[in-house]
N, C-alpha and C positions, 0 to 999 in steps of 0.2 A: 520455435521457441528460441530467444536468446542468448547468449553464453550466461551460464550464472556467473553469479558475483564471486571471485575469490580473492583472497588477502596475497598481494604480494612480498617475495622473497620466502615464504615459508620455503623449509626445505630439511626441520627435523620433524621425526614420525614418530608415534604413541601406536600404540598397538592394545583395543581393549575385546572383551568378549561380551558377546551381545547372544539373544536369541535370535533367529529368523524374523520372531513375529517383533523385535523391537527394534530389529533392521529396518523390517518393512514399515513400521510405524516413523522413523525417521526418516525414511527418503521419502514417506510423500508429505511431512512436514518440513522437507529441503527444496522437494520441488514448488509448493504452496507460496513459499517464499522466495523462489527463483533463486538458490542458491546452491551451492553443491554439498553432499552429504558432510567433508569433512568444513566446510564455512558456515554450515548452519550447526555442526558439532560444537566448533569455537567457539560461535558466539555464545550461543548458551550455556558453555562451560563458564566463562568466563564474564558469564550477564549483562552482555552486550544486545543491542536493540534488535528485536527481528519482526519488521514488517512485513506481513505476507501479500502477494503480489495482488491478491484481493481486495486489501486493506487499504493498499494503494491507490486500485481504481475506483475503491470504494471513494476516498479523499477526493480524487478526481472530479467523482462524480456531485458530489457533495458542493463541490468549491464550483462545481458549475450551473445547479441548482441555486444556489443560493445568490448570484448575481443575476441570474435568470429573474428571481422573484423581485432584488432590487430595480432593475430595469423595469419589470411591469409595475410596483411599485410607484417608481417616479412618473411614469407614463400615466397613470391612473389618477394624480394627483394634478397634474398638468390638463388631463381632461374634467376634474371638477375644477378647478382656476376656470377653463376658459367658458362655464356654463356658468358659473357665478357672475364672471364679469360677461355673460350675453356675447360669447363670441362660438360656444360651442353648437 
């Protein structure tokens, strides 16, 4: 895995009290999101954006399906052109 994402120059610290189970419940929505427990803390304190690293490849994936379809799209259109004009 990669280094997560963190804010540079931090270097004042906050000190809060959590349970175990809502520690555990934010690292694996830190790790979700490839970032580190206190930069996925931040952001959400402060209601800043957090894309989970799923969400991401989800986009990915999406943005590469969808040119997919345009491509056979145009390809499909090009093969009724050339059966109309008797060249297919």
């Amino acid at each position: 895995m990669t280094n997560p994402t963190r804010t540079k120059g931090t270097n004042s610290r906050i000190e809060i009290r959590i349970t175990e189970e809502e520690k555990a419940i934010l690292r694996d929505q830190a790790n979700s999101a490839s970032l580190t427990m206190s930069e996925y803390v931040r952001r959400s304190a402060l209601g800043k954006r957090i894309l989970s690293t799923m969400d991401q490849k989800a986009a990915g994936e999406l943005a590469r399906l969808v040119d997919f379809r345009s491509i056979c799209s145009r390809r499909s259109k090009v093969s009724r052109m050339r059966k109309v004009c008797g060249r297919g």
